[in-house]
KOLROVEX-700568 format. One record per residue: x, y, z of N, C-alpha, C in turn; residue in one letter; residue number from 1. Coordinates in steps of 0.001 Angstrom, whole numbers. Atoms other than C-alpha are relative to their C-alpha. Layout:
((X,Y,Z),(X,Y,Z),(X,Y,Z),'A',NUM) ...
//
This chain:
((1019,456,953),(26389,239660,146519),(139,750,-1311),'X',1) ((68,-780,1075),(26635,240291,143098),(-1192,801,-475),'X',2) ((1464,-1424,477),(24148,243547,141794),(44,763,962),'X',3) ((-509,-1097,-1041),(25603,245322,144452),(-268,1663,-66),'X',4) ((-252,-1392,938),(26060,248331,141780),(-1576,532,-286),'X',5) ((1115,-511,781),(22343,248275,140924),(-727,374,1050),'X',6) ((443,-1076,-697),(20506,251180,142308),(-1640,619,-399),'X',7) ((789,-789,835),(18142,252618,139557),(-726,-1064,-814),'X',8) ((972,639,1360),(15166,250768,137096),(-720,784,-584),'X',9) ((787,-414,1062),(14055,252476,134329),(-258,-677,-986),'X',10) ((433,220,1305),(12389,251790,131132),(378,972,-1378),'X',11) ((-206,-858,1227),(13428,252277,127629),(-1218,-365,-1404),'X',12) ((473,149,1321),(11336,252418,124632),(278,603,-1096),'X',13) ((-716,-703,949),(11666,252513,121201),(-1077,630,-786),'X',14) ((901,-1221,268),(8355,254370,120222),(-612,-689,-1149),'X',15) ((836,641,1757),(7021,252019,117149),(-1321,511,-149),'X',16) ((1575,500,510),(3967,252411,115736),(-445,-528,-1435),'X',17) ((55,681,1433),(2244,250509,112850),(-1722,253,-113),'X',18) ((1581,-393,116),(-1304,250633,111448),(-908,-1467,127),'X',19) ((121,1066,0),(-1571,247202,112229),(-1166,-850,787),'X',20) ((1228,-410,-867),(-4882,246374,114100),(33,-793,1153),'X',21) ((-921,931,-1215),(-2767,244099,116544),(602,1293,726),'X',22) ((-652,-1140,-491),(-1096,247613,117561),(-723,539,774),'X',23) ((671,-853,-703),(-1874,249654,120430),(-47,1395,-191),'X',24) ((-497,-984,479),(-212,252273,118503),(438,60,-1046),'X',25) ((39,-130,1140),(-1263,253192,115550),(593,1161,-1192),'X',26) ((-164,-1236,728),(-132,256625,114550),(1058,961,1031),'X',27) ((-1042,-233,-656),(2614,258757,115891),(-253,1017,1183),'X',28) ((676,-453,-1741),(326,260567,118261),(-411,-1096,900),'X',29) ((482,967,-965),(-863,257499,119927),(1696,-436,470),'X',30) ((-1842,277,-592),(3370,256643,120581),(-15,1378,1123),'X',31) ((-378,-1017,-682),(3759,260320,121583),(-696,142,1414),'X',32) ((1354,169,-1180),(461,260331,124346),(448,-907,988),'X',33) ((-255,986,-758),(1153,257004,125378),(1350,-76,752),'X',34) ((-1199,-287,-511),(4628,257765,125931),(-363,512,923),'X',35) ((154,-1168,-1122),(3837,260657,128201),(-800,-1012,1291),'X',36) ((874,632,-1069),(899,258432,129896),(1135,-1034,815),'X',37) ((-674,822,11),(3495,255565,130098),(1356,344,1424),'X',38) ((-976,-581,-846),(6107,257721,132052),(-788,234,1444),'X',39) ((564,-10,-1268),(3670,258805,134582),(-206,-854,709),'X',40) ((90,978,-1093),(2570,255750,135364),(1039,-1056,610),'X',41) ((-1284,459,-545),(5923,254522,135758),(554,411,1619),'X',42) ((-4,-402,-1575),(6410,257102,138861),(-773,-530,524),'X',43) ((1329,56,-1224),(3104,255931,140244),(725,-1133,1042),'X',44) ((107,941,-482),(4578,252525,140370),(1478,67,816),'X',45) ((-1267,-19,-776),(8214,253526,142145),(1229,-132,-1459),'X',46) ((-1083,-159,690),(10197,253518,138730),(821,682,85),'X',47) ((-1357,-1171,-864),(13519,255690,138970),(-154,748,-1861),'X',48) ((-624,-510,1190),(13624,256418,134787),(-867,-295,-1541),'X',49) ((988,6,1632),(11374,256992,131686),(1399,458,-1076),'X',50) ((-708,-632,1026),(13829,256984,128878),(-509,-287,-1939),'X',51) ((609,271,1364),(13135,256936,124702),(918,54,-963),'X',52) ((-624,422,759),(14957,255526,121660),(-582,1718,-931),'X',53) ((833,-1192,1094),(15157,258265,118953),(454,-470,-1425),'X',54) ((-392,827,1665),(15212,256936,115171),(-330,998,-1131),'X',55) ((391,-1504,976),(15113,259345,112084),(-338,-1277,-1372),'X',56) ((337,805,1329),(13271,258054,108912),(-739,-1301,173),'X',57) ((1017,1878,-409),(11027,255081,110692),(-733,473,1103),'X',58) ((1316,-228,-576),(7638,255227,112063),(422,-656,1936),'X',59) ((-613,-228,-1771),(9321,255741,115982),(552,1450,304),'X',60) ((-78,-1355,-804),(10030,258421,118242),(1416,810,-822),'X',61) ((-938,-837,421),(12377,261048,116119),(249,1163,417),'X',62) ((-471,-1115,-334),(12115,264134,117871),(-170,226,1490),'X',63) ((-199,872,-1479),(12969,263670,121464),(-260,1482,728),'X',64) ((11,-1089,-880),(12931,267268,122962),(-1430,-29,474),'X',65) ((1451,-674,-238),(9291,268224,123035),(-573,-1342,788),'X',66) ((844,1143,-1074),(8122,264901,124634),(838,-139,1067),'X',67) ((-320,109,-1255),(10934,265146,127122),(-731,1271,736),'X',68) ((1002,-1110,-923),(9528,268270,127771),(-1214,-146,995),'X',69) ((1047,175,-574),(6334,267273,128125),(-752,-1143,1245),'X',70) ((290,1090,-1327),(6937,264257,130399),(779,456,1506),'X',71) ((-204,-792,-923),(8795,266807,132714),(-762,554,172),'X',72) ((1108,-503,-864),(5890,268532,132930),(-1257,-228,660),'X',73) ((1238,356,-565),(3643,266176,133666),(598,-1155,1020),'X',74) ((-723,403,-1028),(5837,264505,136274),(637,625,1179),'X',75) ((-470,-762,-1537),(7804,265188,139596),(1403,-402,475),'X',76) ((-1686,328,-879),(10848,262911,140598),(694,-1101,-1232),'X',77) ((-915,1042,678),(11313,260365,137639),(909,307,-715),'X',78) ((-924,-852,1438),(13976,260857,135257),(413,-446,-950),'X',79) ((299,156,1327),(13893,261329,131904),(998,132,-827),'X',80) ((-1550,-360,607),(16550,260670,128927),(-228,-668,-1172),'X',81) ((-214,365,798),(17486,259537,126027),(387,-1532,-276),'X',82) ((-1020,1350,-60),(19145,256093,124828),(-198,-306,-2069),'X',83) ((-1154,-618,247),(20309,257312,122077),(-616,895,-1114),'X',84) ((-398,-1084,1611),(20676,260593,119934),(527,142,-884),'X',85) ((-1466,-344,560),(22599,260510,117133),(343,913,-227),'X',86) ((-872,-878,-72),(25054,262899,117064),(138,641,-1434),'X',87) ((-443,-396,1297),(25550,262754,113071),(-1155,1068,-409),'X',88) ((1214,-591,687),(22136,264465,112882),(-1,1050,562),'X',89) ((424,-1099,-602),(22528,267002,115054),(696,1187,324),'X',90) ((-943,-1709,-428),(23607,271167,115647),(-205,-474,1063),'X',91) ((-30,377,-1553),(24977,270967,118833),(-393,1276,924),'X',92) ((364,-1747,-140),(24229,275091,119049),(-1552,-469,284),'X',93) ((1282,-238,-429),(20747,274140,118948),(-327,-821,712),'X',94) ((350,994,-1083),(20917,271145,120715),(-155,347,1681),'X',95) ((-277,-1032,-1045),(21960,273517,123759),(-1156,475,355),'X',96) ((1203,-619,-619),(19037,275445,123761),(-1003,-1312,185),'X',97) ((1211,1121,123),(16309,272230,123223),(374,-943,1227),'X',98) ((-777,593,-952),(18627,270433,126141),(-688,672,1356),'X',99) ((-52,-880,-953),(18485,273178,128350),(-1569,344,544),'X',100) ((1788,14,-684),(14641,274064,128418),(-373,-1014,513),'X',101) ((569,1009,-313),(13636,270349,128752),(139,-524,1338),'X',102) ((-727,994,-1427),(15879,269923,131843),(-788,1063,760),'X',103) ((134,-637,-1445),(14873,273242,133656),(-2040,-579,-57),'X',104) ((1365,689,-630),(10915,271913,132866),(-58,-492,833),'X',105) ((34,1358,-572),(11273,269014,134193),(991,150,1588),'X',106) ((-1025,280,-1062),(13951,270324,137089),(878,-377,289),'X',107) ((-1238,93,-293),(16863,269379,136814),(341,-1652,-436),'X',108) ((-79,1408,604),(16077,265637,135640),(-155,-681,-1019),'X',109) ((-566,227,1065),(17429,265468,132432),(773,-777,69),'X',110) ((-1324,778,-74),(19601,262416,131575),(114,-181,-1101),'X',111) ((-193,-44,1662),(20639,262672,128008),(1001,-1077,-897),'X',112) ((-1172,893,194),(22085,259678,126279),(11,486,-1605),'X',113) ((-343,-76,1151),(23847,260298,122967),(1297,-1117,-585),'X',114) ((-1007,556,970),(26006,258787,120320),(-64,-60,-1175),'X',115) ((-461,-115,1489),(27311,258050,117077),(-1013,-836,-1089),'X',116) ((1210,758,210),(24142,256384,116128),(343,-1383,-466),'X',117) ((319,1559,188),(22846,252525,114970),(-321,166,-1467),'X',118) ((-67,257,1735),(22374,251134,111296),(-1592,957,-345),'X',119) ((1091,-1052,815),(19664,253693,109429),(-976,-555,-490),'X',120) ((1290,519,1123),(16470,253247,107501),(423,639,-1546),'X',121) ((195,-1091,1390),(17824,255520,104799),(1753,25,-347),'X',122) ((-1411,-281,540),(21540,255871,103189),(715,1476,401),'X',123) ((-493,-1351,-714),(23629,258476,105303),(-963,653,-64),'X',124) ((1639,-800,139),(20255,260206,106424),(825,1506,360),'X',125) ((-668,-1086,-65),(22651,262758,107952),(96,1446,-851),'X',126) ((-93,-670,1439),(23307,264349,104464),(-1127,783,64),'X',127) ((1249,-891,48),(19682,265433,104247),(-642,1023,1288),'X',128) ((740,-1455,-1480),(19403,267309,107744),(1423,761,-107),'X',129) ((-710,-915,-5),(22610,269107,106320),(1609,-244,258),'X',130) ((-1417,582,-888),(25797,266914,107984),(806,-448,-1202),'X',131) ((-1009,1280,1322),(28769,265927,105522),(1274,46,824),'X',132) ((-967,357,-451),(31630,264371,107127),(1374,982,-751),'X',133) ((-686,-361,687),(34672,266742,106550),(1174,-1275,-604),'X',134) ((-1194,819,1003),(37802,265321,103834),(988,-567,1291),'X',135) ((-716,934,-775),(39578,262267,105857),(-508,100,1412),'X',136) ((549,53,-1511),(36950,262057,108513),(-974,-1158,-591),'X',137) ((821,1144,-157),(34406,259208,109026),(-1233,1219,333),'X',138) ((1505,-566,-672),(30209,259897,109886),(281,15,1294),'X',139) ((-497,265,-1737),(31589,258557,113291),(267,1159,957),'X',140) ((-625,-1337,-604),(34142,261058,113467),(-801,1011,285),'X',141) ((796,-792,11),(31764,263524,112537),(-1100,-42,1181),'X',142) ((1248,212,-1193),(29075,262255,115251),(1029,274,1736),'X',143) ((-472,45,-1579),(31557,262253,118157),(799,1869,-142),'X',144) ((-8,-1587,102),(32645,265939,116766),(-839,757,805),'X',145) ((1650,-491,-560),(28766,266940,117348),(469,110,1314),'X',146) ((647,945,-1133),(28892,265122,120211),(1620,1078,854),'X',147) ((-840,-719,-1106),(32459,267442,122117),(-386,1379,-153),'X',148) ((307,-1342,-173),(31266,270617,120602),(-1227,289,1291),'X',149) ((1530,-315,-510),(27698,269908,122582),(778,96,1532),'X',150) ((-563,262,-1009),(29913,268866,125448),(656,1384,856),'X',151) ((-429,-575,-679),(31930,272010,125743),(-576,1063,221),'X',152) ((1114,-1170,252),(28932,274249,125014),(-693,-153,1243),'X',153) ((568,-316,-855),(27276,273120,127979),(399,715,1608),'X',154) ((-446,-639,-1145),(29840,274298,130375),(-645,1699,347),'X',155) ((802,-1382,109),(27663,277632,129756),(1111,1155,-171),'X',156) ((-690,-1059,-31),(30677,279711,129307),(-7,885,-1175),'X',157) ((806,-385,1471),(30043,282453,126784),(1172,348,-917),'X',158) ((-939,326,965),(31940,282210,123294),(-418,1284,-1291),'X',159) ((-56,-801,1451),(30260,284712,121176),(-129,1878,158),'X',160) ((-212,-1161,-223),(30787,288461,120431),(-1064,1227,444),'X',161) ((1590,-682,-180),(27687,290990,121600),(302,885,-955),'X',162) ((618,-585,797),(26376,292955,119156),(-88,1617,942),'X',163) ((-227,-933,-213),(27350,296564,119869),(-1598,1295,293),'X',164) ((1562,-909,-98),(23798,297711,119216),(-988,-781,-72),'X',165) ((1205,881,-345),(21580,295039,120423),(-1407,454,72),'X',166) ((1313,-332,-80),(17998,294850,120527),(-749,170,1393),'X',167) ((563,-341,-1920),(17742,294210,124333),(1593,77,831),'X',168) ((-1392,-406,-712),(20797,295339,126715),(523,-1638,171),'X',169) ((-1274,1411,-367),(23734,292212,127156),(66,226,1152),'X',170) ((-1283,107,-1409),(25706,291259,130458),(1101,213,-981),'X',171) ((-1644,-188,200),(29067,292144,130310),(706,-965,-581),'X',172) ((-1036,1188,356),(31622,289751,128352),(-1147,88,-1191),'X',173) ((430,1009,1117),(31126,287237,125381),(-1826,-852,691),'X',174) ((1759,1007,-200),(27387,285525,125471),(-24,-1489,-190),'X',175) ((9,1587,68),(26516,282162,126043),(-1582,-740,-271),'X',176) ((1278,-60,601),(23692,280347,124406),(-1260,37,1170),'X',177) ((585,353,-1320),(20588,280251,126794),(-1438,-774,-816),'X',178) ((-393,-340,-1046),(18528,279087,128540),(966,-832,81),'X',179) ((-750,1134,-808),(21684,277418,130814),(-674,-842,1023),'X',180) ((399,892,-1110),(21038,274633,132765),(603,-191,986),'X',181) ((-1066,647,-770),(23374,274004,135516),(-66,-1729,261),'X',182) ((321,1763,-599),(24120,270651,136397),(-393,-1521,-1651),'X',183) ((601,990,1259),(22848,268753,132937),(1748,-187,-1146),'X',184) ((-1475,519,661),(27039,268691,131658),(279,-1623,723),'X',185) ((-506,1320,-1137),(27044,265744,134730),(-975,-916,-170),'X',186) ((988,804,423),(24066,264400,133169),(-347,-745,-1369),'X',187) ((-597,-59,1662),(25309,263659,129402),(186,-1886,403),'X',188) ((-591,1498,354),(25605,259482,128302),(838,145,-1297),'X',189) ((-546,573,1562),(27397,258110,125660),(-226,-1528,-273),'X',190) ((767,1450,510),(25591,254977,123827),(1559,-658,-190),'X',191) ((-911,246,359),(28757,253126,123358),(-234,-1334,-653),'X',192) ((-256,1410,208),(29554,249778,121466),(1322,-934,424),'X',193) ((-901,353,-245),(32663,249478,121633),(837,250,1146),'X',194) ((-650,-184,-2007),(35455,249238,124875),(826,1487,-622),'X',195) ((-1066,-1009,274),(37729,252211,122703),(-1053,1185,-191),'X',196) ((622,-769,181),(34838,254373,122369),(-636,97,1847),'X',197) ((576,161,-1716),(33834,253601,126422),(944,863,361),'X',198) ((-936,-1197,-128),(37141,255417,127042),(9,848,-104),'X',199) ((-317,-1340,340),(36913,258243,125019),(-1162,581,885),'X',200) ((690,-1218,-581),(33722,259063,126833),(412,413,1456),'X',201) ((-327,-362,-1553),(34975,258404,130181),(947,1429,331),'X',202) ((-882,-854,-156),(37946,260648,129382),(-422,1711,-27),'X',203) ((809,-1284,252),(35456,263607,128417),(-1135,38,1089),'X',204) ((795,-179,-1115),(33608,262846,131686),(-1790,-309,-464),'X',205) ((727,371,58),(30656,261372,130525),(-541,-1533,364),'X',206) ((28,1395,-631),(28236,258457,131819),(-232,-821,-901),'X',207) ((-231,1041,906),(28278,255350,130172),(-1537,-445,-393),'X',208) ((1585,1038,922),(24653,253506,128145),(651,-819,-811),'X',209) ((-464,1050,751),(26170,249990,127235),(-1983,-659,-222),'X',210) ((1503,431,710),(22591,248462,124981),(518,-1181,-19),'X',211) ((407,1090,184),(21766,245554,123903),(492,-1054,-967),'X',212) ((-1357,219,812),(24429,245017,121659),(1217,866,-211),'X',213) ((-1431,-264,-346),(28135,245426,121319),(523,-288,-1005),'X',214) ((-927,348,1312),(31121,245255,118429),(351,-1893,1051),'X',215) ((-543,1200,-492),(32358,241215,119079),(1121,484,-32),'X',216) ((-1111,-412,-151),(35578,242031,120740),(585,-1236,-47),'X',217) ((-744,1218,-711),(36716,238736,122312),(-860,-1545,-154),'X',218) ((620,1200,349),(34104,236145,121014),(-800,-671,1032),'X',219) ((868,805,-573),(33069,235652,124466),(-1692,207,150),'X',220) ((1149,194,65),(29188,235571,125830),(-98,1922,156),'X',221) ((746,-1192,-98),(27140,239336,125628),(651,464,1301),'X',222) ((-100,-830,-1355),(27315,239964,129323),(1653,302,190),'X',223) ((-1389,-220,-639),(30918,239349,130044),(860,838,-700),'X',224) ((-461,-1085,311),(32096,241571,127280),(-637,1055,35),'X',225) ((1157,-1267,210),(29421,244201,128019),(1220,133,1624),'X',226) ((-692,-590,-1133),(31157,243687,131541),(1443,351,394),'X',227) ((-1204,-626,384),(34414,243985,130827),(220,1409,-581),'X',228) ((-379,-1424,457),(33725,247210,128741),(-354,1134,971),'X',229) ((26,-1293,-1047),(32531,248988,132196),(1229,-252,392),'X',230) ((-959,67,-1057),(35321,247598,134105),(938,1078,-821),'X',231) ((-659,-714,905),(37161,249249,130866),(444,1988,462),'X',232) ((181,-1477,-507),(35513,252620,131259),(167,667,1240),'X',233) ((-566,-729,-1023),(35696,252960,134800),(1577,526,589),'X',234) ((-1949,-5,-44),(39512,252311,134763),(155,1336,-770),'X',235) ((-308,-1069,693),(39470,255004,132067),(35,1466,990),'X',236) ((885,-1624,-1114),(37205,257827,134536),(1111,-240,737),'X',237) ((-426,-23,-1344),(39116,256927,137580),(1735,499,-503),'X',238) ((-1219,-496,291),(42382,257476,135308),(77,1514,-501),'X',239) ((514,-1026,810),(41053,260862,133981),(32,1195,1210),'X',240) ((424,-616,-827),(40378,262198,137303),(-870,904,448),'X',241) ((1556,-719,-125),(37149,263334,137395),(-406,-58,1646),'X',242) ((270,279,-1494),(36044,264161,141030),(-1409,-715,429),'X',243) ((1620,1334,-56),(32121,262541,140354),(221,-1046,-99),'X',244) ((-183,1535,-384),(31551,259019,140860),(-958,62,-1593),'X',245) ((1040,-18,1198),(30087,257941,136898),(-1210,-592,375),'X',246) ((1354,1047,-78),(26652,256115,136237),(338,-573,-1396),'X',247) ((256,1150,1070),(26227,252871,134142),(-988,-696,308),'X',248) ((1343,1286,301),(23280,251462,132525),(256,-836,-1354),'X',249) ((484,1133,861),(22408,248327,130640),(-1142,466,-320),'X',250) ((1536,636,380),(19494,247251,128646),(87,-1064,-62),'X',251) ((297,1481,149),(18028,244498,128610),(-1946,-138,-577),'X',252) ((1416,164,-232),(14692,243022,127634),(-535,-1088,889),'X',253) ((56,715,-1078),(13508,241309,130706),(-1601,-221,153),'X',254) ((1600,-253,-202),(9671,239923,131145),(135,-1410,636),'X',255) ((297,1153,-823),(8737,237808,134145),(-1732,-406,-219),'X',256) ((1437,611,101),(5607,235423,133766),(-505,-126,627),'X',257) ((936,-125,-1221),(3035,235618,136070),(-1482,-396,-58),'X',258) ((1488,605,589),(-339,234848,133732),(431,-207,-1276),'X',259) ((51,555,1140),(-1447,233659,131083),(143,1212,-1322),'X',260) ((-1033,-1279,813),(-836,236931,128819),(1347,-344,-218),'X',261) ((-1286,-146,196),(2411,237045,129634),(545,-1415,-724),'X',262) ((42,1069,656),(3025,233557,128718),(124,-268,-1335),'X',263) ((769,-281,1382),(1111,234003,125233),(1268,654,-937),'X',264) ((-956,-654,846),(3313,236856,124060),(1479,-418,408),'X',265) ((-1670,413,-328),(7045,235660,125948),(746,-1078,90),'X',266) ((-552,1453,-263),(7019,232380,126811),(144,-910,-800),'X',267) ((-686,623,882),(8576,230947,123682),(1051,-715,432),'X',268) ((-1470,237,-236),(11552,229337,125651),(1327,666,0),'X',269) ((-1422,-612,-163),(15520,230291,126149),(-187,435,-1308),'X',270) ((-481,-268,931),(16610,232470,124061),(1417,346,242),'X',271) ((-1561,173,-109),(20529,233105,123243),(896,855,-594),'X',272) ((-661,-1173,458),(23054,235790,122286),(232,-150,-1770),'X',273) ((342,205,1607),(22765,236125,118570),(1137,1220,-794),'X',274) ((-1404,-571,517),(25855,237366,116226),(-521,650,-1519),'X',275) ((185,-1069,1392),(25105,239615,113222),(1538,1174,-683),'X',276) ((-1054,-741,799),(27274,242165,110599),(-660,1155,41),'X',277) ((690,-1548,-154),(26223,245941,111421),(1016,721,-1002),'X',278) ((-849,-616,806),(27886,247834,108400),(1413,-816,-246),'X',279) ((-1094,1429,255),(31544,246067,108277),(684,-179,1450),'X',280) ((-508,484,-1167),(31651,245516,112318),(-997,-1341,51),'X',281) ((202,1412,-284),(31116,241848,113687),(-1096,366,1709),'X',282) ((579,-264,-1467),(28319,242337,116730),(-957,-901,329),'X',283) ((1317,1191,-407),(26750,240611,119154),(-803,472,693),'X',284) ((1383,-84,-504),(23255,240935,120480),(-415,-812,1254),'X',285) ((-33,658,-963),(22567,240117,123989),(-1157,-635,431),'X',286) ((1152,770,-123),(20203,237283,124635),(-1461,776,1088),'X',287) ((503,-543,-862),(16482,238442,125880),(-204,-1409,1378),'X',288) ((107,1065,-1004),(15168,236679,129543),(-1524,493,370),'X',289) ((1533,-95,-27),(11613,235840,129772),(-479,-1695,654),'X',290) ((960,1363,-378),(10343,233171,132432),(-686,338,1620),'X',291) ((654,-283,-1585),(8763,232719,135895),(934,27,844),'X',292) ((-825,-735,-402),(10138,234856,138323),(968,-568,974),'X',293) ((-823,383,-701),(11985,232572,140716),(1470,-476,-1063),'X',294) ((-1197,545,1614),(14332,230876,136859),(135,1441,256),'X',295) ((-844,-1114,449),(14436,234418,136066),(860,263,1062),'X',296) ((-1332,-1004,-1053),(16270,235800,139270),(1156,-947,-82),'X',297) ((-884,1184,128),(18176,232445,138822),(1047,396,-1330),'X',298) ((-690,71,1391),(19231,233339,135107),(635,1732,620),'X',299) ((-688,-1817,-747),(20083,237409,136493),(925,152,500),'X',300) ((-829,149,-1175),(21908,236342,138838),(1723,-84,-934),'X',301) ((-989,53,962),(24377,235472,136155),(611,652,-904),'X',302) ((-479,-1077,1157),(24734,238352,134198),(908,948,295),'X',303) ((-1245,-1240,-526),(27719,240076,134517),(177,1292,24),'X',304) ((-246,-1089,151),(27069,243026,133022),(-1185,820,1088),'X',305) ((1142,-250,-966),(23934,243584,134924),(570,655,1778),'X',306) ((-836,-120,-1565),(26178,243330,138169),(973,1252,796),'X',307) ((-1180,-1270,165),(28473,246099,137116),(-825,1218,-353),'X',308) ((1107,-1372,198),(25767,248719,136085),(-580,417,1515),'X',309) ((579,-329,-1055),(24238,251095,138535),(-1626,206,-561),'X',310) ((1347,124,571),(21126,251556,136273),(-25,-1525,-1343),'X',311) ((854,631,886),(18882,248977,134309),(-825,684,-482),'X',312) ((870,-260,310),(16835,249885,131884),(-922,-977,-954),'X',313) ((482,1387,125),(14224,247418,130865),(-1034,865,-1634),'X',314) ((543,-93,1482),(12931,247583,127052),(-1549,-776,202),'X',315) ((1732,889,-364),(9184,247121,126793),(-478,689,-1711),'X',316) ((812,140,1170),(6884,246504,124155),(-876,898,-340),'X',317) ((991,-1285,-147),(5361,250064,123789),(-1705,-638,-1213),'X',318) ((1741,310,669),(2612,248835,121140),(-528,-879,568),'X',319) ((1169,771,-1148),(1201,246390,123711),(-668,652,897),'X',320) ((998,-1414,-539),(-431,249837,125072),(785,329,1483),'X',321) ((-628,-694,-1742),(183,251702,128572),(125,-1195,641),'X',322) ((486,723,-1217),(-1489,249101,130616),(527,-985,286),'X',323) ((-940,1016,-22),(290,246250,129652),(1506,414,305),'X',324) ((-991,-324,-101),(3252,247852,129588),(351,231,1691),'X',325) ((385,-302,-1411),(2641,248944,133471),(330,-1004,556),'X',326) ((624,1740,-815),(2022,245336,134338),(1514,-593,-180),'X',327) ((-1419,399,-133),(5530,244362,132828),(748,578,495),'X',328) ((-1044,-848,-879),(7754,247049,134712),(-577,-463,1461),'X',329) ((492,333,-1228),(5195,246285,137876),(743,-1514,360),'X',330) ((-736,1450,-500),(6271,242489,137793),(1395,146,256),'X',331) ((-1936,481,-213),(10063,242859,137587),(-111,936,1387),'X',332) ((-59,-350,-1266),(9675,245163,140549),(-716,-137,1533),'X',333) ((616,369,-845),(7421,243229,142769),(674,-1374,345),'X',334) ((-552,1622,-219),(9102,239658,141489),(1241,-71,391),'X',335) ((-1831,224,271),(12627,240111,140655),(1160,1101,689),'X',336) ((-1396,-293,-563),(14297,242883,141735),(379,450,1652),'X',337) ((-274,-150,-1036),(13934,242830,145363),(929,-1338,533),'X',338) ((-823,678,-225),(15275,239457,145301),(1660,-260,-291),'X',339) ((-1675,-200,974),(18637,240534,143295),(680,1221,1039),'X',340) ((-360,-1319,-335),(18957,243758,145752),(263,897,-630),'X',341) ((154,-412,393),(18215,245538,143205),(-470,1978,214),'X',342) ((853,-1026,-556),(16370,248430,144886),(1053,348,1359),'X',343) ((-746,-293,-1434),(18428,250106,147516),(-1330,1195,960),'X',344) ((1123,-303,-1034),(16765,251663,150959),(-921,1071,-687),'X',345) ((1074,-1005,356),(15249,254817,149272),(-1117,-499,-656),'X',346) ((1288,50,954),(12999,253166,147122),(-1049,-1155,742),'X',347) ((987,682,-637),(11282,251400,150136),(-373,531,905),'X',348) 
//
């Protein structure tokens, strides 16, 4: 049966808020709160994964540590991550330490997705938190730089010289930043778009976060080149020889109808993979799926990429408040994904 691979359902959001009096979330504490509330009640309901979009320069979630923190500490088994950091914005020295606390809060269930980030609100925002691409390098380059220094920093091994006359006694050797986490190097994504960038992470041992769009490689439909670029990456890992087995998630935005609500806000009819120009790449956008839940498992059933992932993570409408939000993760896991085998034995 195809969805064989799928194991894990989490939720991603992307943290909006507006002052809009249609909004459930008006101000960037009511995102931050609700977030936190949002995650909890995700465990209540058997979710596997609270994760959060991070955007710099637009009224959404920009500073991702302190609320992972805080949804590790007000949680127990779900796990918490990213989808996506960009890399261009960030010391990877300090990323280390802000990494490292959030995971041992929370225990060890840190899942950190990064990459070379998505189109901006602002003109190379980078620049202003300090980042300039060195001479005959790209922002890219520069973001997937970030992005191996953070990589080899977390092996915890220590790189820098002690201070002969410290303020509090050293261990022996070179120092390494703290705190360390163990275990959170095997817990690292990479947002990818493209199948040549799926590689490079596989080859650096990282797990894969294919979204909701992709570079147009081959012209064909969303899923089948989303699923082609795991088959890609795993060929890569398995050629790399990494002794872990990776993880791959999708997004998707997925809302099964069940009342009249849902209806109201989703039930506009099919919608269909939609082709746009992101800077000077050609990408396509993978159609959302929104109907009553017997069509939907019908339309699922078909998604290739879906089939090949071991995690889903399902995009929800954070300014339609907690409660609603609850109600849409509750349906796909009451309607849809027991009929896809979605859910393997632990989570029953």
């Amino acid at each position: 049966m195809r969805g064989a691979h799928m194991k894990k359902i989490g939720f991603l959001s992307f943290g909006h808020w507006s002052a809009s009096p249609q909004s459930a979330t008006r101000s960037a504490s009511d995102v931050l709160l609700q977030s936190i509330d949002l995650a909890v009640a995700a465990e209540e309901i058997g979710l596997d994964g609270a994760y959060f979009r991070v955007h710099h320069f637009a009224q959404q979630l920009g500073s991702p540590f302190p609320l992972l923190a805080a949804v590790g500490a007000r949680t127990k088994r779900i796990e918490i991550g990213t989808g996506v950091i960009d890399m261009r914005y960030e010391n990877p020295f300090y990323m280390i330490e802000d990494a490292g606390s959030a995971d041992l809060i929370s225990g060890g269930r840190l899942q950190l997705g990064i990459s070379r980030g998505s189109p901006e609100q602002v003109i190379e925002g980078w620049r202003h938190f300090g980042y300039v691409p060195a001479p005959e390098q790209t922002d890219s380059d520069m973001g997937r730089g970030h992005a191996e220094v953070f990589i080899e920093l977390l092996k915890g091994e220590g790189f820098a010289k002690p201070n002969p006359r410290p303020m509090f006694p050293n261990p022996p050797g070179l120092l390494r930043l703290e705190p360390h986490s163990p275990g959170l190097r095997d817990r690292i994504w990479w947002g990818s778009g493209q199948n040549a960038t799926a590689e490079w992470a596989a080859k650096l041992g990282m797990n894969l976060q294919s979204s909701t769009l992709k570079a147009d490689e081959t012209g064909e439909p969303f899923h089948v080149q989303q699923a082609k670029q795991i088959r890609v990456y795993r060929e890569a890992w398995k050629e790399a020889g990494h002794a872990r087995e990776p993880r791959v998630s999708v997004s998707r935005s997925i809302f099964a109808l069940v009342n009249d609500t849902d209806h109201a806000y989703f039930g506009r009819g099919d919608s269909s993979d939609q082709i746009g120009i992101i800077g000077d790449m050609r990408a396509i956008f993978g159609r959302s799926y929104a109907d009553e839940p017997d069509r939907l498992i019908e339309q699922l059933r078909d998604d290739e990429a879906i089939a090949e992932a071991d995690t889903l993570l399902l995009t929800v409408p954070n300014q339609l408040g907690v409660d609603y939000n609850v109600h849409v993760l509750e349906s796909i896991l009451n309607h849809v994904a027991p009929a896809l085998g979605w859910r393997t034995s632990e989570h029953r």
